[in-house]
PyMOL commands that place a pseudoatom at each C-alpha (Angstrom):
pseudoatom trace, name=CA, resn=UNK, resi=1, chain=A, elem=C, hetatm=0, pos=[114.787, 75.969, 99.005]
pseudoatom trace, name=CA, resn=UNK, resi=2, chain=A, elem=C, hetatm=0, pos=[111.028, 75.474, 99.499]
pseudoatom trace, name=CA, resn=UNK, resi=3, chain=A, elem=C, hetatm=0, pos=[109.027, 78.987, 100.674]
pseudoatom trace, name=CA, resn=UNK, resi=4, chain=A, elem=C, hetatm=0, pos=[107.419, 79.532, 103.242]
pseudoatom trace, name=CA, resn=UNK, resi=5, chain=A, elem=C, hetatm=0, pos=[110.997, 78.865, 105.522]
pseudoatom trace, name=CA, resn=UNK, resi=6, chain=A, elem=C, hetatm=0, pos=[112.759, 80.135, 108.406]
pseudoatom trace, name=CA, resn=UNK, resi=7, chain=A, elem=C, hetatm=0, pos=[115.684, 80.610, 106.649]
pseudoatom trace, name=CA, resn=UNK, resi=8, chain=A, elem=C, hetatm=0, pos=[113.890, 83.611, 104.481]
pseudoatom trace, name=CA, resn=UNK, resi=9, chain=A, elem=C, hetatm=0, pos=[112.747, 87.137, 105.686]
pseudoatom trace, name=CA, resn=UNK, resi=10, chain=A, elem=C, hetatm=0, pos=[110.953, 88.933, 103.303]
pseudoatom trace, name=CA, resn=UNK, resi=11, chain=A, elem=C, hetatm=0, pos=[112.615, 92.511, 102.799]
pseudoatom trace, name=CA, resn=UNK, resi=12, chain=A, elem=C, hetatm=0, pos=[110.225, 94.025, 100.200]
pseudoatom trace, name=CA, resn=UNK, resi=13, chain=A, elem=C, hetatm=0, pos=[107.070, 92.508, 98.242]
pseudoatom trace, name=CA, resn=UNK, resi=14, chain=A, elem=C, hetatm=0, pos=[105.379, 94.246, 95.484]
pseudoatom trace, name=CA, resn=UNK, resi=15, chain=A, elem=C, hetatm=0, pos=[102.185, 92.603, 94.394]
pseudoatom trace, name=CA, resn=UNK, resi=16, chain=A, elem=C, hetatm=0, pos=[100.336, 94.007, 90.791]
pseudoatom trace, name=CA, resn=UNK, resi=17, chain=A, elem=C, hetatm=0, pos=[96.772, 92.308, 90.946]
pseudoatom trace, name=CA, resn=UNK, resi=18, chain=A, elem=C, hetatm=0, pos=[95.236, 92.079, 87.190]
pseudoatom trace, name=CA, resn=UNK, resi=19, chain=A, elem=C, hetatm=0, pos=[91.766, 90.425, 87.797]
pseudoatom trace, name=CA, resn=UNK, resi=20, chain=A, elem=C, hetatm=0, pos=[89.873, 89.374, 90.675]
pseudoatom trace, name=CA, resn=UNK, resi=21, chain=A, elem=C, hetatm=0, pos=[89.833, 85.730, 92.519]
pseudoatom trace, name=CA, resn=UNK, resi=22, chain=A, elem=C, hetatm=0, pos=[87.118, 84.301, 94.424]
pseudoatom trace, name=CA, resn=UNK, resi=23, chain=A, elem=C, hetatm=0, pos=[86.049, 82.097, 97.040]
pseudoatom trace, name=CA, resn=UNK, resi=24, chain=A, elem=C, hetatm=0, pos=[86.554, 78.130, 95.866]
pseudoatom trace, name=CA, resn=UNK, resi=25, chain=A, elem=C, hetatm=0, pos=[88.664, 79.399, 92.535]
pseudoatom trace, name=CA, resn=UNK, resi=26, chain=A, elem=C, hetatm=0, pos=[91.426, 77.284, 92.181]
pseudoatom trace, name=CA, resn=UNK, resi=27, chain=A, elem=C, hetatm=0, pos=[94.669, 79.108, 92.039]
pseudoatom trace, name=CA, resn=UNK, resi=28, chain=A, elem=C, hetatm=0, pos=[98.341, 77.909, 90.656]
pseudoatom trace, name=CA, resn=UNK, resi=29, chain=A, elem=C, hetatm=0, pos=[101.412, 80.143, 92.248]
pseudoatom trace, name=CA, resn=UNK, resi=30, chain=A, elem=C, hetatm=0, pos=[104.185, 79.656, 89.877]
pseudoatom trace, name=CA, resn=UNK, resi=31, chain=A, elem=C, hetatm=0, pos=[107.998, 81.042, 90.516]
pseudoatom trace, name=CA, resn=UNK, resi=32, chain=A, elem=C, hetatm=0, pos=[111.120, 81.573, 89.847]
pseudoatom trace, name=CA, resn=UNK, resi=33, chain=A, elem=C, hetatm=0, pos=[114.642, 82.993, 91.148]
pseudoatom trace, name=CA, resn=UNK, resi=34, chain=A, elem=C, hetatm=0, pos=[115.189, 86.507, 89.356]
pseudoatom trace, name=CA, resn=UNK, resi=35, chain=A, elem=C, hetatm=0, pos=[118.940, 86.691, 90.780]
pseudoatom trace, name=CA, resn=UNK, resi=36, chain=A, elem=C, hetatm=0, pos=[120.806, 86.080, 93.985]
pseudoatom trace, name=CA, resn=UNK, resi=37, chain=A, elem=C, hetatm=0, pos=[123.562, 87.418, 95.882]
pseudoatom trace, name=CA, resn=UNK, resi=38, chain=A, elem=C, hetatm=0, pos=[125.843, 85.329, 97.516]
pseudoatom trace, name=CA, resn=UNK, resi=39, chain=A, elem=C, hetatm=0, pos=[127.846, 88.181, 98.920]
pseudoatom trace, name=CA, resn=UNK, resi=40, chain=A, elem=C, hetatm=0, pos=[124.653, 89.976, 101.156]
pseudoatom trace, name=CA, resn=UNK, resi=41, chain=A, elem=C, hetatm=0, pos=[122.585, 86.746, 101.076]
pseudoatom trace, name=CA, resn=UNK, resi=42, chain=A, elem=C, hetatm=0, pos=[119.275, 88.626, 99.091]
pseudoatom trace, name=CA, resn=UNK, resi=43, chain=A, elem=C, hetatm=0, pos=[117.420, 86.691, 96.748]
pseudoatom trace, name=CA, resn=UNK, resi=44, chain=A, elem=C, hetatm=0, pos=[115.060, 88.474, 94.241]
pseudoatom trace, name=CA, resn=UNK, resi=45, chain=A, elem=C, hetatm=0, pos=[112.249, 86.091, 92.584]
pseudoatom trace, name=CA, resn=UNK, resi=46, chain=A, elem=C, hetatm=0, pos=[108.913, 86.585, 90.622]
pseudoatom trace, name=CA, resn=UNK, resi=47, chain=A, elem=C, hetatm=0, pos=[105.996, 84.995, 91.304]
pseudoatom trace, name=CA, resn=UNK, resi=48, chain=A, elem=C, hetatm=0, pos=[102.840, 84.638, 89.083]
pseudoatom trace, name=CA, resn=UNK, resi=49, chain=A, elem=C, hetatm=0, pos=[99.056, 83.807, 90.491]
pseudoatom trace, name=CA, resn=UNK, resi=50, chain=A, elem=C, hetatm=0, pos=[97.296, 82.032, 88.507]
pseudoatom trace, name=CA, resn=UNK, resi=51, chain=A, elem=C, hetatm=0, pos=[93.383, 80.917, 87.946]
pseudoatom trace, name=CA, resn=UNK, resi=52, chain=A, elem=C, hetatm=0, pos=[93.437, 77.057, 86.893]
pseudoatom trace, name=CA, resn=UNK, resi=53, chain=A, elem=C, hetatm=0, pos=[89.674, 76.844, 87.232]
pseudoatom trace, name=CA, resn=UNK, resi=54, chain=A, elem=C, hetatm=0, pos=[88.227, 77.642, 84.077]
pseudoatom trace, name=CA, resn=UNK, resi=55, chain=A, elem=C, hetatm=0, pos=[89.621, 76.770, 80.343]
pseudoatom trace, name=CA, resn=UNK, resi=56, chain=A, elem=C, hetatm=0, pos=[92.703, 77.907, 79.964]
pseudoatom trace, name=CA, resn=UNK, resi=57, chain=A, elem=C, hetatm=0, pos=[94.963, 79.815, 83.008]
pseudoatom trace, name=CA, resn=UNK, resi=58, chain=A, elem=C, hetatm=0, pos=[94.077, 83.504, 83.428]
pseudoatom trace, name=CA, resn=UNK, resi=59, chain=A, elem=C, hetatm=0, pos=[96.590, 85.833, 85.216]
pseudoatom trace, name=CA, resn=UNK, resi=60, chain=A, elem=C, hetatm=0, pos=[95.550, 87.212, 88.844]
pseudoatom trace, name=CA, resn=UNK, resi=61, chain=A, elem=C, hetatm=0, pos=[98.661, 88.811, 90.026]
pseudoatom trace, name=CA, resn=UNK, resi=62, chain=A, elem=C, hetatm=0, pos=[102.060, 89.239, 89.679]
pseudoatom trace, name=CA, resn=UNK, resi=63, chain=A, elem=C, hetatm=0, pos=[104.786, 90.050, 92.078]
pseudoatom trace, name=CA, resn=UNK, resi=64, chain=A, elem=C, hetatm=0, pos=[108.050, 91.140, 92.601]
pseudoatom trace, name=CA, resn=UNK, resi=65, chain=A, elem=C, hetatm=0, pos=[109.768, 89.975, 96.193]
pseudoatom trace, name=CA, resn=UNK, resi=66, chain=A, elem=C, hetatm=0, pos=[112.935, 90.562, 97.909]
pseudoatom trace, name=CA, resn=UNK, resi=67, chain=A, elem=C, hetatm=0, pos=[114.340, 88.309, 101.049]
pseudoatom trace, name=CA, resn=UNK, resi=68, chain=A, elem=C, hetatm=0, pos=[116.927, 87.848, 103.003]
pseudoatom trace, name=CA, resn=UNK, resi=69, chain=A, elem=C, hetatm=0, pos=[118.474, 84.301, 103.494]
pseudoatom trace, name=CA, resn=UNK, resi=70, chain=A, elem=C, hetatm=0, pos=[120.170, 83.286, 106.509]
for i in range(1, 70): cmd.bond("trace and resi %d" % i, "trace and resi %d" % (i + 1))
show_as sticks, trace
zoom trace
């Protein structure tokens, strides 16, 4: 499944922002699928921001999201 999609409303999102990001930093969105249920259709993933534009990757956020799949 590739996000954004019509086939996914977003129930609940719960973003934790650790540093700031600025205009022309480049950014890296990595996730993955926390657990699924194929009885209610609800999928439950993580996804991390990160900032790719200096030496190494520095954490920007973190978040916790809840959808509903038709």
């Amino acid at each position: 499944m590739l996000l954004p999609s019509r086939d996914v409303m977003i129930q609940y999102q719960d973003i934790s922002f650790h540093n700031p990001f600025y205009l022309n930093d480049e950014i890296k969105l990595e996730g993955s699928i926390d657990t699924f249920s194929k009885a209610v259709n609800i999928i439950n993933y993580k996804l991390k921001f990160l900032r790719i534009s200096g030496e190494k990757p520095e954490l920007i956020a973190k978040s916790r999201t809840s959808g509903i799949v038709k």
